[in-house]
DOTORTOR-437265 format. One record per atom (N, C-alpha, C): x, y, z; residue in one letter. Coordinates in steps of 0.02 Angstrom, whole numbers, plus 50000, padded with zeros to 5 digits. Example, Ala and Ser with C-alpha at 12.3 -4.5 7.8 and 13.67 -1.06 7.14 Angstrom:
DOTORTOR-437265
506604971650390A
506154977550390A
506604983550390A
506424988850354S
506844994750357S
506455000250394S
***
This chain:
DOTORTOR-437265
507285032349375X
507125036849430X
507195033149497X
507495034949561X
507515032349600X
507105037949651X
506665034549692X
506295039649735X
506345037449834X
506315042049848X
506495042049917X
505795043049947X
505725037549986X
504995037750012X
504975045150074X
504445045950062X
504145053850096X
503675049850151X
503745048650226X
503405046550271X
503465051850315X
503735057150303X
503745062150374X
504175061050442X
504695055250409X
505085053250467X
505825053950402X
506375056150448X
506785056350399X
507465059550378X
508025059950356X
508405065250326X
508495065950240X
507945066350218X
507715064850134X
508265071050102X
508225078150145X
508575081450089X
509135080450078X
509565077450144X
510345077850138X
510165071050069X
509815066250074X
509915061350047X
509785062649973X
509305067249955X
509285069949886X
509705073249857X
510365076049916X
510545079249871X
511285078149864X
511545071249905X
511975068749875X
511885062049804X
511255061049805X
511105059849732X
511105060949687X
510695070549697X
510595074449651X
511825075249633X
512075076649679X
512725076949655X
513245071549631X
512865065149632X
512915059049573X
512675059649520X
512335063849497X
512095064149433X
511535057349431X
511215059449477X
510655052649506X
509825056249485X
509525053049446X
508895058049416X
508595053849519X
508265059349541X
508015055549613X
507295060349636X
506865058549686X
506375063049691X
506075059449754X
505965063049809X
505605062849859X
504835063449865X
504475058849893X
503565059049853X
503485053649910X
502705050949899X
502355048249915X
501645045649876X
501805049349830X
501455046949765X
501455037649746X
500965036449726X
501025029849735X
501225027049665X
500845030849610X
500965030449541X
501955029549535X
502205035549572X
502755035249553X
503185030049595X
503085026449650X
503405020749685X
503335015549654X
502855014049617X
502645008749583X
503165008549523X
503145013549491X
503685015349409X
504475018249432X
504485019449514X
505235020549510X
505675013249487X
506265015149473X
506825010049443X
507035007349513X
507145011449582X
507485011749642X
507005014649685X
507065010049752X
506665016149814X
507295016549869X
507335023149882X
507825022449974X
507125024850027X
507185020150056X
506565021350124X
507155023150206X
507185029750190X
507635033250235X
507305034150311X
507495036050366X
507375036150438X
507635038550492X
507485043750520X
507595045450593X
507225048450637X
507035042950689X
506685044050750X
506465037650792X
505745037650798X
505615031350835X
505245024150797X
505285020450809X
505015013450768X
504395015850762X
503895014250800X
503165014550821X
502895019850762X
503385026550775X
503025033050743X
503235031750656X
503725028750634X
503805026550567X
503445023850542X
503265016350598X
502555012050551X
501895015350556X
501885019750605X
501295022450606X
501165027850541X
501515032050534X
501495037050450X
501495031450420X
501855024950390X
501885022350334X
501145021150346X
500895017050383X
500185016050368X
499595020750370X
499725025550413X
499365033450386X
499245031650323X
499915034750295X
499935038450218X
499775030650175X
499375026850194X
499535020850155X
499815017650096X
500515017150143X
501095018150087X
501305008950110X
501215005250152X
501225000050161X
501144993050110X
500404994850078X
500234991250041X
500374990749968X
500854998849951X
501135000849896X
501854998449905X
502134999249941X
503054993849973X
502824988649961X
502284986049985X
502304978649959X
502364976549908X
501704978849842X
501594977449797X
502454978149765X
502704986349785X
503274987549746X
503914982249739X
504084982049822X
504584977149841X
504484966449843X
503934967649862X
504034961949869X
503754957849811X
503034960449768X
502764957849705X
503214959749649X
503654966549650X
503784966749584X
504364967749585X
504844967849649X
505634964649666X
506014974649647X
505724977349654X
506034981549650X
506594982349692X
507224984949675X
507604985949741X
507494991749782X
507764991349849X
507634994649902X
508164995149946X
508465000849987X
508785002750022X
508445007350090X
508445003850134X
508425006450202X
508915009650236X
508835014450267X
509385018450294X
509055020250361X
509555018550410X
509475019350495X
508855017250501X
508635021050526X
507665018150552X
507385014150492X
507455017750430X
507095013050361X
507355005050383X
507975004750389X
508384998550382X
507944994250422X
507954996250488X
507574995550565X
506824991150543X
506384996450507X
505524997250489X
505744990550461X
506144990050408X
506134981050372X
505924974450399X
506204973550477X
506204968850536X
505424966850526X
505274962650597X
504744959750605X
504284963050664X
504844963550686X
504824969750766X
505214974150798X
505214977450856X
505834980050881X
505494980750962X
506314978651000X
506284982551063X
506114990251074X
505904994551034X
505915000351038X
505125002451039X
504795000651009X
504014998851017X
503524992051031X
502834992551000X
502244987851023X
502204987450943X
502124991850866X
501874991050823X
502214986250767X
501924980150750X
502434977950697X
502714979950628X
503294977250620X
503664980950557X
503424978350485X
503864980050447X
503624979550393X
503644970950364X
504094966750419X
504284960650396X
504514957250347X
504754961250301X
505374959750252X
505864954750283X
506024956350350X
506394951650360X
506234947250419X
506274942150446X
505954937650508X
506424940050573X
506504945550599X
506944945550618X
506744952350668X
507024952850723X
506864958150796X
507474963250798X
507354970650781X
507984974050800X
507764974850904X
508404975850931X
508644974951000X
509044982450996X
508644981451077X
509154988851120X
509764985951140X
510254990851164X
510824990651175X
510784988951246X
510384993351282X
510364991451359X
510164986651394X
509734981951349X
509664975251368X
510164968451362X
510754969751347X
511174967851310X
511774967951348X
511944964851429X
512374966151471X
513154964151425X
513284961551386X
513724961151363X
513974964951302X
513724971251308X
513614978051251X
513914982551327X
514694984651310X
514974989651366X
515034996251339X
514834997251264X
514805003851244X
514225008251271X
514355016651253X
513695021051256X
513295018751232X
512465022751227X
512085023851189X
511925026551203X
511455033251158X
511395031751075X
512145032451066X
512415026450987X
513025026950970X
512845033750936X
513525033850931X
513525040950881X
514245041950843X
514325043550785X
514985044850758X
515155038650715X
515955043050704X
516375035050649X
516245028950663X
516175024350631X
516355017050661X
516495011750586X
517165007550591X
517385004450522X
516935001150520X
516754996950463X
516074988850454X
516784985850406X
516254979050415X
516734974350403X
516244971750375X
516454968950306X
516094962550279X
516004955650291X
515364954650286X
514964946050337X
515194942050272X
515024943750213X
515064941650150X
515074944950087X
515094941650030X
515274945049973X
514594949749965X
514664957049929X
514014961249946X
514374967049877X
513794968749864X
513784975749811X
513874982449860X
513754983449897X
513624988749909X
514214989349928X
515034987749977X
515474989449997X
515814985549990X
515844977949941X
516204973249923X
516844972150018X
517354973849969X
517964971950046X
518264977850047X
517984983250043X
518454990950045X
518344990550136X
519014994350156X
518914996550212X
518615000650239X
517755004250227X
517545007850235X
517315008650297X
517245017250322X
516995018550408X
516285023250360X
515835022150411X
515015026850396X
514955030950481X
514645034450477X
514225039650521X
513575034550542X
513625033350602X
513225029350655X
512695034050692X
511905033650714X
511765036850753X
511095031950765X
511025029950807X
510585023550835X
510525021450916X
510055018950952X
509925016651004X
509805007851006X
509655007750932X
509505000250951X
509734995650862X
509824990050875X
510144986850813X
509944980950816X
509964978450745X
509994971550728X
510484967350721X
510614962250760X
511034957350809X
511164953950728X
511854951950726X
512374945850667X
511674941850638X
511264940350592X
511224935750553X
511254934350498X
510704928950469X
510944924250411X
511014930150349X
510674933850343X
510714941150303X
511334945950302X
511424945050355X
511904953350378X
512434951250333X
512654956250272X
513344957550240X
513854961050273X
513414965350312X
513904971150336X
514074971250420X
514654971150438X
514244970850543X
514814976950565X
514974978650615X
515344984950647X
515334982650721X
516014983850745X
515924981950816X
516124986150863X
516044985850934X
516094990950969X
516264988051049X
516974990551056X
517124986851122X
517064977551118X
517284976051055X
517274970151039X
516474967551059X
516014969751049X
515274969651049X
515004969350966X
514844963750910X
514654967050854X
514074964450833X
513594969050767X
513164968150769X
512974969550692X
512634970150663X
512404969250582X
512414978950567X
512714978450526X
512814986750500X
512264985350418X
512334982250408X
511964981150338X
511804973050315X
511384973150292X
510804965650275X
510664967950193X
510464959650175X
510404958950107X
509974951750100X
509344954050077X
508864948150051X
508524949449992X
508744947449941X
508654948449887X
508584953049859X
508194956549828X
508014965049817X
508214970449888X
508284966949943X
508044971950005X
508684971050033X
508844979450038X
509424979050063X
509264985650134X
509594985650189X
509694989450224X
510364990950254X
510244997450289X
510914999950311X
510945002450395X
511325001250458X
511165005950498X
511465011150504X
511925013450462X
512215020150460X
512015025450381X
512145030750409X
511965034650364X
512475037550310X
512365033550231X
512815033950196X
512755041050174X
512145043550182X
512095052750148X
512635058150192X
512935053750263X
513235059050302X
513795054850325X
514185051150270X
514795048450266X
515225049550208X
515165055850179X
515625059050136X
515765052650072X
516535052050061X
516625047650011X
516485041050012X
516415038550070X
516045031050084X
515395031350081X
514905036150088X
514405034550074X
514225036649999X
514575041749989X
514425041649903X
514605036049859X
515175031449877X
515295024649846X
514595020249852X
514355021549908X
513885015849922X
513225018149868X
512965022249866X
512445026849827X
512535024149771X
513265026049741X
513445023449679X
513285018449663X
513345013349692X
513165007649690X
512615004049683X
512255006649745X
511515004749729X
511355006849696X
511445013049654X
511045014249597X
511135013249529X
511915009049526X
512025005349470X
511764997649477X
511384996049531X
511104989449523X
510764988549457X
***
């Protein structure tokens, strides 16, 4: 069973239901019983940092990611903001993240050497940092929609650039994987990627 965390921040159905059309047994909850016994979690996202960590720790679902991800290695997929919540912090709020990873997502506008829009929005190709499951060396483009990102590091498999400006499209630390684009609303590239993670 792979379950899609239910924080009230989000695009869970599109994401259920290109699962559900993998032939993916999947279920959206907040149930803690069942995060604990899923096989897979996707901790999906769209909106603001602050208001994400704030529901996760509402619904105290915090201390259940932990136990899940980090005591019992379950894997995990972050998508846009989920990906984001992983960090340590962000330019985008005051509340800290979930700290999976040691690491600060950054605005674009602070960033004088970033000559693109924001919020990005639309196509954009990624390129592989390194060898990775989720998109190996296919030439794949995803559906972008973000204000702020996490800058090239020791993690990032995945990066995408913009106006020769680039920056981490997807990270990988052990069990914990994130994404900043949205594979549920990238047609056959994101259904490859799905595939994937859920044949981990």
């Amino acid at each position: 069973m792979i379950v899609i965390i239910d924080y009230n921040v989000g695009n869970v159905g599109s994401i259920l239901n290109m699962l559900k059309s993998l032939k993916q047994e999947a279920e959206v909850t907040r149930d803690r019983d069942k995060i604990l016994n899923a096989d897979k979690l996707i901790l999906p996202g769209v909106g603001s940092f602050d208001n994400g960590m704030k529901n996760l720790k509402n619904l105290g679902l915090i201390e259940i990611l932990n136990e899940a991800v980090i005591t019992r290695k379950k894997p995990i997929l972050g998508i846009c903001l989920g990906m984001q919540l992983m960090a340590a912090k962000s330019d985008e709020g005051i509340e800290d993240g979930l700290r999976w990873i040691d690491l600060s997502i950054n605005s674009f506008k602070i960033h004088t050497e970033y000559t693109g829009t924001y919020p990005v929005m639309g196509w954009n190709y990624i390129q592989a940092c390194k060898e990775n499951i989720l998109v190996g060396d296919e030439k794949a483009r995803f559906y972008f929609v973000h204000s702020y990102f996490l800058p090239l590091n020791d993690f990032c498999i995945l990066k995408t650039e913009i106006n020769n400006f680039e920056y981490c499209a997807g990270f990988q630390k052990e069990n914990i994987f994130g994404v900043q684009f949205h594979p549920e609303k990238s047609n056959k590239y994101g259904m490859r990627l799905l595939t994937k993670f859920c044949e981990l």
